[in-house]
N, C-alpha and C positions, 0 to 999 in steps of 0.2 A: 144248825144254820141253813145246813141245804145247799145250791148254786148257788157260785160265784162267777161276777161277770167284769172282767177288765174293760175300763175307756183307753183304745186304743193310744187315745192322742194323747189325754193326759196322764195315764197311769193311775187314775183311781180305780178302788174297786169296792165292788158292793154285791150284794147278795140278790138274789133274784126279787126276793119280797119286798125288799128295800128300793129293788128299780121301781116295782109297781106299786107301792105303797107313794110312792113320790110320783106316779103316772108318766116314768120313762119307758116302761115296758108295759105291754097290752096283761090283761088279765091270764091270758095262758102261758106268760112268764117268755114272750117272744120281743127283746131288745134290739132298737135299731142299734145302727152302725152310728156312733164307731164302738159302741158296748159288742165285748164278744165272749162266747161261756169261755169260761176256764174249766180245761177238761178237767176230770174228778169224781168224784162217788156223789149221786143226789143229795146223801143226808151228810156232807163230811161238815166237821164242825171245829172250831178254831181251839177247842181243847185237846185235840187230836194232830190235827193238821195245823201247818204253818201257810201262809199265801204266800206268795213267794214274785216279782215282776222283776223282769230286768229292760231296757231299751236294746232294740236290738234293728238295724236298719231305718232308725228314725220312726217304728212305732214299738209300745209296749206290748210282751207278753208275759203271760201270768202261768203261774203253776200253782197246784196243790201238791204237797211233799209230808208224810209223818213227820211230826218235830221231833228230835232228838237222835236221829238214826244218823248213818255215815253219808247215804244220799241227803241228804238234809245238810249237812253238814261241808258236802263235795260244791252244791250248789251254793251257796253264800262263800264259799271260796272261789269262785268264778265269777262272784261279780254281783249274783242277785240279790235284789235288796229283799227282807221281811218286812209285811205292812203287819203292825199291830193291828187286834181287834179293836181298839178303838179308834182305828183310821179308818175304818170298813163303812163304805155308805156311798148313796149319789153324791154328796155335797159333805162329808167330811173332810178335814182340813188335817 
């Protein structure tokens, strides 16, 4: 899948290609605000990795976390939510 990038405001999230295939992000995968990268590995993929946003001061932030590990598992007991791969997108619902 590659980068993923959080909308601040409203917690969605999408993948870099996704921004610019939709032409929210320029061709060199550079997203305005309020999109912001979610740190993590270039090529991580939602097989592996879980996305993970929680609210936090009245904006969204995002993580990437292996699935199934006890970090994984420490975060979703604090509150953070998992976005399914098929919520991943500009304009998924």
């Amino acid at each position: 899948m590659g980068k993923f990038f959080i909308d601040t405001a409203s917690g969605q999230v999408a993948t870099q290609r996704q921004l610019v295939e939709a032409g929210v992000a320029s061709r060199d995968g550079e997203a305005p605000r309020p999109w912001l990268r979610i740190q993590g590995s270039d090529d991580a993929t939602t097989m592996w990795h879980a996305v993970l946003r929680r609210r936090e001061r009245g904006v969204f932030i995002g993580t990437l976390v292996f699935r199934h590990t006890p970090h994984h598992a420490s975060l979703l007991e604090q509150g953070w939510e998992e976005i399914p791969p098929e919520r991943i997108g500009p304009s998924a619902s």
